[in-house]
C-alpha positions as CSV (number, residue, x, y, z in Angstrom):
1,X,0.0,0.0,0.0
2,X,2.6,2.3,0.8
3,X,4.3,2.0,-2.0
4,X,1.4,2.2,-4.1
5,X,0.4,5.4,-2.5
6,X,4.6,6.7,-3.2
7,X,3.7,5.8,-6.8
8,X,0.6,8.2,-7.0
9,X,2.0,11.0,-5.8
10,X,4.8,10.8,-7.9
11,X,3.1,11.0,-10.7
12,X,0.5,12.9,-9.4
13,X,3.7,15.8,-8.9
14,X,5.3,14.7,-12.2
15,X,1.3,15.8,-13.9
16,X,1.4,19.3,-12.2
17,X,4.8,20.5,-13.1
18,X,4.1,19.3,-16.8
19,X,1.0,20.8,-17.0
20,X,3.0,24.2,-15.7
21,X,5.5,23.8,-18.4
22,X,2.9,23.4,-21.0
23,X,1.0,26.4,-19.5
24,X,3.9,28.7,-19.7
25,X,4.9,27.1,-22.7
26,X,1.1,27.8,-24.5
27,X,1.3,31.3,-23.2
28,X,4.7,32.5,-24.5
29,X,3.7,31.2,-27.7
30,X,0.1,32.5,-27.6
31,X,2.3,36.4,-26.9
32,X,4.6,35.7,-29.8
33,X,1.5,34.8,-32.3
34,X,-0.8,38.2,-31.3
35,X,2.4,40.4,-31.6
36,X,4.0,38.9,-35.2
37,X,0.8,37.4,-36.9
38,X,-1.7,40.2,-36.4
39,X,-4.6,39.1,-39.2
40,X,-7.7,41.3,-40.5
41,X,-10.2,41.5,-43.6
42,X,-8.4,42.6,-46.6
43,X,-11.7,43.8,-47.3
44,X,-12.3,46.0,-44.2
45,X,-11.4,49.6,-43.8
46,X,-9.3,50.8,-41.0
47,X,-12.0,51.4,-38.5
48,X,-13.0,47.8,-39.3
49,X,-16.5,49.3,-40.9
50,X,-17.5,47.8,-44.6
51,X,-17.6,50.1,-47.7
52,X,-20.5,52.4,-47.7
53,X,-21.3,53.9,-50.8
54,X,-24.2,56.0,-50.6
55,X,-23.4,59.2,-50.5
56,X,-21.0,58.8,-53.8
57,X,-23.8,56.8,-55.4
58,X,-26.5,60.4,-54.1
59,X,-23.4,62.5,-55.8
60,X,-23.0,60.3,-59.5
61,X,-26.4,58.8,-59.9
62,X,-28.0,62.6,-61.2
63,X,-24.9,63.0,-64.0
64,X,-25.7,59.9,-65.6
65,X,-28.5,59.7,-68.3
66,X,-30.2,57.3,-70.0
67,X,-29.9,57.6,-74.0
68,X,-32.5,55.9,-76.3
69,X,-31.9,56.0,-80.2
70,X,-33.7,55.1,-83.3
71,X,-32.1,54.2,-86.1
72,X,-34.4,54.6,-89.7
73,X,-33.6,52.0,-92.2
74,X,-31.2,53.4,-95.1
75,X,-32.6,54.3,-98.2
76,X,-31.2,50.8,-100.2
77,X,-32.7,49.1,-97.6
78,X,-35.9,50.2,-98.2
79,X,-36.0,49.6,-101.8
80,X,-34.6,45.7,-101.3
81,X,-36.7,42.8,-102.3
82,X,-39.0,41.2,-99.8
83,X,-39.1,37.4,-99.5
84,X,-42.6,37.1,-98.9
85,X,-42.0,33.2,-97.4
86,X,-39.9,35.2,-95.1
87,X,-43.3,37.2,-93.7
88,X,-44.2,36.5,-90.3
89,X,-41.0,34.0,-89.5
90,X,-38.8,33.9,-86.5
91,X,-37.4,37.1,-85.6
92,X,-39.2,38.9,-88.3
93,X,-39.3,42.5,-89.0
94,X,-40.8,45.2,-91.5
95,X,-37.7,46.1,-93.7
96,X,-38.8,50.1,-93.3
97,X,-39.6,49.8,-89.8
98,X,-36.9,51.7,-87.1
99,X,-34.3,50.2,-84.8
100,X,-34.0,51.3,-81.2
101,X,-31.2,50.9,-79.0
102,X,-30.6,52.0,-75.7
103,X,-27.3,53.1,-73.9
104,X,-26.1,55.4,-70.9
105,X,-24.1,59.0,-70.9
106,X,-22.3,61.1,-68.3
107,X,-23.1,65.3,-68.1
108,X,-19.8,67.0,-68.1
109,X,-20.8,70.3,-68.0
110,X,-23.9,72.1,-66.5
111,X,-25.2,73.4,-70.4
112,X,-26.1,69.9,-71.4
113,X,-22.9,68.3,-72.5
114,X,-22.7,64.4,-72.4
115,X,-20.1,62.5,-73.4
116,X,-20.9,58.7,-74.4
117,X,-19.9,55.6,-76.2
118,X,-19.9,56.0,-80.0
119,X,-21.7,52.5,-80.8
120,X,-24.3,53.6,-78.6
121,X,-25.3,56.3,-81.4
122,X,-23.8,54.7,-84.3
123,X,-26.3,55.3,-87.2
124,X,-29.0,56.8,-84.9
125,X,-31.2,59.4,-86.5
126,X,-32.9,60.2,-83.3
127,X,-31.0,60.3,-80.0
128,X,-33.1,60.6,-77.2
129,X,-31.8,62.0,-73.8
130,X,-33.2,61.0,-70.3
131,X,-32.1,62.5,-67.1
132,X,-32.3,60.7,-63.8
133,X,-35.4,63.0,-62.4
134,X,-37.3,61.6,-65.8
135,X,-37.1,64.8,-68.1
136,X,-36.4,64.3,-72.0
137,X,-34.6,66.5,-74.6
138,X,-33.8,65.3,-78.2
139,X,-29.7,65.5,-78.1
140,X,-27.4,66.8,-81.1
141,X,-24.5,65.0,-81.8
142,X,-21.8,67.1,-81.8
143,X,-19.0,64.9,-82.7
144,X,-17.6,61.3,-82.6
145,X,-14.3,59.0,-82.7
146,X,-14.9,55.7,-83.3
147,X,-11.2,55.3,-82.8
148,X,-12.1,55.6,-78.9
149,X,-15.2,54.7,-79.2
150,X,-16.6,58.3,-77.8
151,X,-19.4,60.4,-79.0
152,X,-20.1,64.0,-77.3
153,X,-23.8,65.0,-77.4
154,X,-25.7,68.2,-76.4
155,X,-29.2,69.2,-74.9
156,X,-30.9,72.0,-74.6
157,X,-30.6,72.9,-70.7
158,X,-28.8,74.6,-67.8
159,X,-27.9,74.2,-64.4
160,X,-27.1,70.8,-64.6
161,X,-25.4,68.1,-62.4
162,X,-22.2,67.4,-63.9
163,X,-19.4,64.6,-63.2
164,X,-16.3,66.2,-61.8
165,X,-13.6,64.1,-64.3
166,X,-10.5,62.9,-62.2
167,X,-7.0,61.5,-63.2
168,X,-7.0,58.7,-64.5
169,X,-3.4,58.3,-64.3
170,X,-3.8,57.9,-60.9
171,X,-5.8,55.0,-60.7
172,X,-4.6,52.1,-58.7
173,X,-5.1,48.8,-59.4
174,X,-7.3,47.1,-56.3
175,X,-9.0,50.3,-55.4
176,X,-12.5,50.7,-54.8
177,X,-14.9,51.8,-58.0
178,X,-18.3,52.3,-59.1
179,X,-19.7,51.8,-62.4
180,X,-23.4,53.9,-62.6
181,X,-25.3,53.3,-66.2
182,X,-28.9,51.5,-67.5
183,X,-27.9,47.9,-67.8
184,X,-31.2,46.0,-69.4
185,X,-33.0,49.9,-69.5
186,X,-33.0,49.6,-65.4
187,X,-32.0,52.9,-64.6
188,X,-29.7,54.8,-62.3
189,X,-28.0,51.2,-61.5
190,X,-25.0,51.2,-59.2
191,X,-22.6,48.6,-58.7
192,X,-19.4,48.6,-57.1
193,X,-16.3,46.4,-57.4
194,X,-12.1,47.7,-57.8
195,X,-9.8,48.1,-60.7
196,X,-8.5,44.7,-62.0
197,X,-6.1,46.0,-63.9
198,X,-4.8,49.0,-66.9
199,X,-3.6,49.3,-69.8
200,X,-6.0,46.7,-71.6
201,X,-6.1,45.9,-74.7
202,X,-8.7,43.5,-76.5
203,X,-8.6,44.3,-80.2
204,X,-12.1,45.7,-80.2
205,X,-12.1,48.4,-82.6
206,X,-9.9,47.2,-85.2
207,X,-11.8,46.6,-88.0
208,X,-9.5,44.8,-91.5
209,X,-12.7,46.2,-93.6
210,X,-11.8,49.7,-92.1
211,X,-8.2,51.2,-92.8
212,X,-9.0,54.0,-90.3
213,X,-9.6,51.6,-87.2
214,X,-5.8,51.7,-87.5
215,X,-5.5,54.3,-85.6
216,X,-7.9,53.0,-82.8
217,X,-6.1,52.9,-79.1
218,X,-7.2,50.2,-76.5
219,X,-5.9,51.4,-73.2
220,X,-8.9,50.2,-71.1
221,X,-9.4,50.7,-67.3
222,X,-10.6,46.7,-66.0
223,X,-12.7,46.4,-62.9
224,X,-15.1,43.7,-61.7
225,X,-18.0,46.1,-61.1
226,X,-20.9,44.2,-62.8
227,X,-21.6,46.0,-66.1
228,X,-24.1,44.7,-68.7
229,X,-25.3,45.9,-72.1
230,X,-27.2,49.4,-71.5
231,X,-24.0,50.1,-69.1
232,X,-22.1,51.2,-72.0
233,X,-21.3,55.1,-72.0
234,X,-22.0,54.9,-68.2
235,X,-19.7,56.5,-65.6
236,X,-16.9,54.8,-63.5
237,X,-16.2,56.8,-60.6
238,X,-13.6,56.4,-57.8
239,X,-14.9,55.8,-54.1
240,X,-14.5,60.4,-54.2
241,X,-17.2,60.4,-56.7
242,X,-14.4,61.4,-59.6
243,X,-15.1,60.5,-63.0
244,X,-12.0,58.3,-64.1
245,X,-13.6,56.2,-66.9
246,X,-16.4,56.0,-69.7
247,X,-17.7,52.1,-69.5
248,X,-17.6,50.7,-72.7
249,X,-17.3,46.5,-73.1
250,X,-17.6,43.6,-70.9
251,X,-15.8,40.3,-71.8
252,X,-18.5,37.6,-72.0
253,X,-19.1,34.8,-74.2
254,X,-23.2,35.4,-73.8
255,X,-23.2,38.7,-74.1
256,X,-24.3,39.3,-70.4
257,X,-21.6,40.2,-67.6
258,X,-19.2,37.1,-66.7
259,X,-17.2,39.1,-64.4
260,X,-15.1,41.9,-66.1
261,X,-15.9,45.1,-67.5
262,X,-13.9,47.7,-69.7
263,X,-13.9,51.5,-69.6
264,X,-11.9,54.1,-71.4
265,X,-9.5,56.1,-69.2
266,X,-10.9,59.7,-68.3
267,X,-7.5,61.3,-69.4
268,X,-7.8,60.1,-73.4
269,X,-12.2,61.4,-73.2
270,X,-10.8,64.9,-72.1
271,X,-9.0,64.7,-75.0
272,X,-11.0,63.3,-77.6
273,X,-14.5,65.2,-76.7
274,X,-12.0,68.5,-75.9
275,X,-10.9,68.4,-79.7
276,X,-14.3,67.8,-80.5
277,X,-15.9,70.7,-79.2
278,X,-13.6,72.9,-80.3
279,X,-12.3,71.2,-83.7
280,X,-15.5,68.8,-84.6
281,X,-12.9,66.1,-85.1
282,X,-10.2,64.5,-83.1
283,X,-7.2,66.2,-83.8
284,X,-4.4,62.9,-83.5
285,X,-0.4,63.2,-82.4
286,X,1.2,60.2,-84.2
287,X,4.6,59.0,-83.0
288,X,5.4,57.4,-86.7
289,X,6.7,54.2,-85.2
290,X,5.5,50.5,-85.5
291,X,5.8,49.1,-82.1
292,X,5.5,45.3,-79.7
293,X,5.6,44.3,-76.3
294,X,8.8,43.2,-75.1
295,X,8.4,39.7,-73.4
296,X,10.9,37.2,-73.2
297,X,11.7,35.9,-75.8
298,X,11.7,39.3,-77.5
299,X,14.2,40.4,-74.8
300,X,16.4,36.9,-75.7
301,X,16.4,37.7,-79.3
302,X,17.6,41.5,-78.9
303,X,19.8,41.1,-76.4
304,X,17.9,43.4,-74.0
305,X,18.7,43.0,-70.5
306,X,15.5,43.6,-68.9
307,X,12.0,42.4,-69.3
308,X,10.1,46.1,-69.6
309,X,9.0,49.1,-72.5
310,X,7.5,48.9,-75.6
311,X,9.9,47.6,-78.4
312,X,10.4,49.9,-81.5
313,X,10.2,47.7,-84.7
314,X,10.4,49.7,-86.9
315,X,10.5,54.2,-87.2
316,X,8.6,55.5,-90.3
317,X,10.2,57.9,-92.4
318,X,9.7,61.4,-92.2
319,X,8.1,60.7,-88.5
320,X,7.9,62.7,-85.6
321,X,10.2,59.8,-84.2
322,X,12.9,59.8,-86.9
323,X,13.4,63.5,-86.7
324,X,14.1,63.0,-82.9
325,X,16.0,60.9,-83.2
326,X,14.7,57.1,-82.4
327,X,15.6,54.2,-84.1
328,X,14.7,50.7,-85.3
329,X,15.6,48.7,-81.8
330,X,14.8,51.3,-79.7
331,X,12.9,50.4,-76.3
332,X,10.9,53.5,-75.1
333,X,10.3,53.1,-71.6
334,X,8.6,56.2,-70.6
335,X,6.4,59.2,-72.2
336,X,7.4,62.4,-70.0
337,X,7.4,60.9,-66.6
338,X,4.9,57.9,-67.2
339,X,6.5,54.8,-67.9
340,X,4.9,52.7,-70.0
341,X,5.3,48.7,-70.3
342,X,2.6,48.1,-73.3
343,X,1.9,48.9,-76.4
344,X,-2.0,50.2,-75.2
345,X,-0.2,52.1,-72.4
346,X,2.3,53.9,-75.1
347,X,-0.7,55.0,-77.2
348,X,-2.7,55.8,-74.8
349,X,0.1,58.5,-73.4
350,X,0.3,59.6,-77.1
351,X,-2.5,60.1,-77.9
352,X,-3.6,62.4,-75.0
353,X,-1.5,64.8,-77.7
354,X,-1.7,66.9,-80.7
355,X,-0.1,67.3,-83.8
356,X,2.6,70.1,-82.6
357,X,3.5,68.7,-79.4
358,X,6.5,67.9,-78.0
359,X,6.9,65.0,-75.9
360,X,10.0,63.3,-73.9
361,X,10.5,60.2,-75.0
362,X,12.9,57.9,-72.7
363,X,14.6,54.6,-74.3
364,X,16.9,51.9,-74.0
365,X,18.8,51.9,-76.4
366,X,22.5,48.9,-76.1
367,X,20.4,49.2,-72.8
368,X,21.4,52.1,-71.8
369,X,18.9,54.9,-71.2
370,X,18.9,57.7,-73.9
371,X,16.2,60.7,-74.3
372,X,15.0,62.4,-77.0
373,X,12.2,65.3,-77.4
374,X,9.7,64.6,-80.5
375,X,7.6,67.1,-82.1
376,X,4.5,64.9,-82.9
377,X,2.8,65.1,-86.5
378,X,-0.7,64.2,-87.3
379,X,-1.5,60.9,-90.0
380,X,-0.4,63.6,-93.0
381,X,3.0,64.2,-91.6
382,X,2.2,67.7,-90.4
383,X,2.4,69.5,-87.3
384,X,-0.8,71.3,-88.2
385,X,-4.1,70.6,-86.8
386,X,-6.9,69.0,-89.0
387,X,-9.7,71.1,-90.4
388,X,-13.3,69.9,-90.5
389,X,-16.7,70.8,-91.1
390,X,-18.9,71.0,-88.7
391,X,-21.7,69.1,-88.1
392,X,-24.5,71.3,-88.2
393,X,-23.5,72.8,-92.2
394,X,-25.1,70.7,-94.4
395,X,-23.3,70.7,-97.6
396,X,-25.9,69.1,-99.5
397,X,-28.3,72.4,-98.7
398,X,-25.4,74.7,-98.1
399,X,-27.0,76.2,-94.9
400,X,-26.8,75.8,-91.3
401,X,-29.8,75.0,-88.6
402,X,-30.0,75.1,-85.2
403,X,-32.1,73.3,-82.4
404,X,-35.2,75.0,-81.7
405,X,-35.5,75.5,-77.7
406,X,-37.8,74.2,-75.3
407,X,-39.2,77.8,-74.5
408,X,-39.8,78.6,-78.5
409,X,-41.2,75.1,-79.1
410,X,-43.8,75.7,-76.0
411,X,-44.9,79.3,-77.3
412,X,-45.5,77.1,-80.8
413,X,-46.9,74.2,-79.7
414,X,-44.5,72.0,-81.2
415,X,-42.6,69.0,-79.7
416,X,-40.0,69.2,-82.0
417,X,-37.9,71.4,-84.4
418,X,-35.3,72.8,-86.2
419,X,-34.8,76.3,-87.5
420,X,-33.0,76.9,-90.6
421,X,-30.3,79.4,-89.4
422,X,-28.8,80.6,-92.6
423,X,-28.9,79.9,-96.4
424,X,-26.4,80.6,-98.9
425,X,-27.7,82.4,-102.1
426,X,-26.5,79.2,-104.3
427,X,-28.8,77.0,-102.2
428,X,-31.1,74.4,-103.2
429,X,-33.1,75.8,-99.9
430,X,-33.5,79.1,-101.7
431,X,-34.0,78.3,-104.9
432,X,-37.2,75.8,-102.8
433,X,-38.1,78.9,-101.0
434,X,-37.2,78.0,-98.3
435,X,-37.1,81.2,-95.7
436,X,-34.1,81.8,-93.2
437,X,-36.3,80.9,-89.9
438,X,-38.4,78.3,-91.5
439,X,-38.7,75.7,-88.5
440,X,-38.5,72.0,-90.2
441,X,-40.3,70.0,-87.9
442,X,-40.5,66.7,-90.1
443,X,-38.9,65.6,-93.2
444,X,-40.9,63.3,-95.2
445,X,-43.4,63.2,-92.7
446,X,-40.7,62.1,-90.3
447,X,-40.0,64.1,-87.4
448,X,-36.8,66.1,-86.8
449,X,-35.5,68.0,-83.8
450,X,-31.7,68.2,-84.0
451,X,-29.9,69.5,-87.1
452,X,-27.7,66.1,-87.2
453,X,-31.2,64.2,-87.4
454,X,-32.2,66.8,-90.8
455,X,-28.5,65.2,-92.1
456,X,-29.4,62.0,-91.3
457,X,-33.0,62.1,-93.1
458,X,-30.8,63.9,-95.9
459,X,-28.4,60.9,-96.2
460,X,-31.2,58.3,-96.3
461,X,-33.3,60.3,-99.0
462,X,-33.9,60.0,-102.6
463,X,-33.8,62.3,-105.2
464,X,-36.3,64.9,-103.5
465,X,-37.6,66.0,-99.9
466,X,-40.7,67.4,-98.9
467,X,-40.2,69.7,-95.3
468,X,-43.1,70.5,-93.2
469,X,-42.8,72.8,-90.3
470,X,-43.7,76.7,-89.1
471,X,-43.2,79.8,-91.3
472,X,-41.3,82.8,-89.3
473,X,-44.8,84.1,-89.4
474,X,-46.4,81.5,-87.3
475,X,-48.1,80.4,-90.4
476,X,-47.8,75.8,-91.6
477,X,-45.3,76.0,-94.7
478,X,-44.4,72.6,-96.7
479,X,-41.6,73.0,-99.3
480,X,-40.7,70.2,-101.6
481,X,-36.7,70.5,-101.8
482,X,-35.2,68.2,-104.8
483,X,-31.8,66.7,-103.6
484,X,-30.6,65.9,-107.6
């Protein structure tokens, strides 16, 4: 018994003092673990609250509208052959009857400019404008670039909400982003989701049919904020409210969103619908160069040391490049102070330029680091800026119009309108007589209300017109105009 009892509390002493050990041995560990391995939400802002987004989403939800076109069938397509087996069929239209499509835009300034994506209004010859508090206004088109895929349109209002338009440059990828348009015509829709990634290219707007989609640049901003056809020419807006991007495609295999969405960067739209106010047409810097990504195997094959730039393959003659300097071989690695590691990045920092300006250009060249200042020139191989006519002269009728205004259209009882402005003595409108202040409300019995709707009609008619509309006299006045 005795020594049965000596056996217990031996171990019974040998339990205690390991359980100590273990303790102290837990607890130093447990002080080591909280101090080196401190863990949180990646997800989760410092004071450990979730995203909120609601007072961005009050701020951006007003500058975004909802654009509905109509697009009239063009005049060979009305005089094709109908298949009469074909009447009634699966998916079966009337060849004269209208197209509509539906797309978003973004107020940039409080006098009813709105900057959108070109393929929204591709063809339209009626572009319908609805702002978030419901009202409608028939929008002119003042301009596009189907090379960017942007379009800059104009209403007839003030006092606005407008989108404050940030840098772009600045955008980080992983930060927060919110993506405001009228996916499936459900308006004012906000989602949220970050940057993915810049500088994207995905060969959209080349077109081999099209020797001007040459000139096309692909720089897109990627995010994962769920976008989905009626998104497109829809805002993308940092977490500040700022304007950094116009949404434009989404990479699906169905058409619907499957995860990523692509906008164009805020810098290149100030651009584009900047020359298009002012000019009417995109006025283009061109480098002169034909240019790759370095990878690899590039970098193996030219004996480049590092992995990084945009490779010059070849410098056109006569070329902004050439004359500063840059040769075949050539790695430019940055644009003034951005440095660029893509071909989509390079042209996107171009072609935020002009014919006429100078740009730093820095390159490896025996890898070594060289600069050299270019003067860029525009697709002639001038420094010059493109001329263009503006929209709103006709050359057809040799006269210009303008939008009639909601005030005028309410003293006249008219929904829609627009006035003839002025009319060259050599024009078929004269010779019609057709009075300076004539109000063309329809064309062919077809409504009009912006003067790049009255071009449209134009382009789609046959040998004559018929205008109806208001006399400066208050007085109905038709005029039969022949176009021959």
């Amino acid at each position: 018994m005795k020594n049965h009892l000596g056996l217990f509390a031996a171990a019974s002493l040998g339990g205690l003092v390991a359980v100590g050990i273990t303790t102290l041995i837990d607890d130093k560990h447990a002080d080591t673990f909280s101090a080196n391995h401190m863990a949180r939400y990646a997800s989760l802002n410092e004071s450990g609250s979730r995203p909120d987004f609601v007072d961005v989403a009050d701020l951006v939800t007003p500058t975004v509208v909802h654009i509905v076109t109509t697009i009239e069938p063009k005049q060979q397509d009305r005089q094709q052959q109908m298949n009469p087996f074909d009447l009634f069929g699966p998916g079966f239209e009337m060849p004269n009857a209208p197209r509509s499509g539906s797309g978003s835009g973004v107020i940039i300034s409080p006098d009813g400019y709105i900057v959108t994506n070109n393929h929204v209004i591709d063809g339209a010859s009626q572009i319908r404008v609805i702002l978030n508090d419901k009202r409608e206004y028939n929008a002119e088109l003042l301009g596009n670039d189907p090379n960017t895929d942007l379009a800059l349109l104009r209403i007839d209002e003030s006092n606005l909400p407008y989108a404050v338009v940030g840098n772009s440059d600045d955008v980080k990828v992983g930060q927060w982003v919110l993506a405001v348009g009228n996916p499936f015509n459900l308006t004012s829709t906000v989602t949220a989701g970050i940057v993915s990634a810049k500088g994207r290219n995905l060969n959209l707007l080349r077109d081999a049919r099209n020797p001007e989609s040459q000139y096309s640049i692909e720089s897109f901003i990627q995010t994962d904020a769920a976008v989905n056809p009626g998104n497109s020419g829809g805002a993308l807006v940092t977490s500040d409210g700022k304007l950094v991007g116009i949404n434009t495609a989404i990479a699906s295999q169905t058409g619907q969103y499957a995860g990523y969405a692509f906008a164009v960067p805020a810098n290149l739209m100030k651009k584009i619908i900047g020359d298009l106010t002012k000019y009417g047409a995109v006025q283009r810097g061109f480098l002169g160069v034909s240019i790759q990504d370095v990878n690899s195997q590039l970098a193996d094959k030219e004996g480049l040391r590092e992995v990084r730039g945009v490779y010059v393959a070849k410098v056109n003659p006569n070329s902004s490049a050439e004359d500063a300097g840059v040769k075949d071989g050539d790695v430019i690695i940055k644009v003034e102070d951005m440095v660029v590691n893509s071909s989509s990045e390079l042209q996107e920092q171009v072609g935020k330029r002009s014919p006429g300006d100078k740009v730093k250009l820095t390159v490896l060249r025996d890898n070594k680091e060289m600069n050299f200042e270019a003067v860029l020139k525009n697709k002639e191989g001038k420094t010059g800026l493109v001329k263009t006519e503006k929209l709103e002269i006709n050359k057809v009728l040799d006269a210009e119009f303008e939008t009639v205004n909601r005030e005028d259209r309410l003293k006249l009882k008219i929904p829609n309108g627009v006035r003839v402005k002025k009319v060259a003595d050599k024009s078929i409108l004269k010779k019609a007589g057709v009075p300076v202040g004539f109000i063309i409300t329809s064309i062919d019995k077809r409504p009009v209300a912006t003067p790049s709707e009255v071009k449209t009609a134009l382009d789609n008619a046959g040998e004559g017109v018929l205008l109806g509309g208001i006399n400066p006299d208050g007085s109905k006045g038709f005029y039969g105009v022949g176009l021959k």
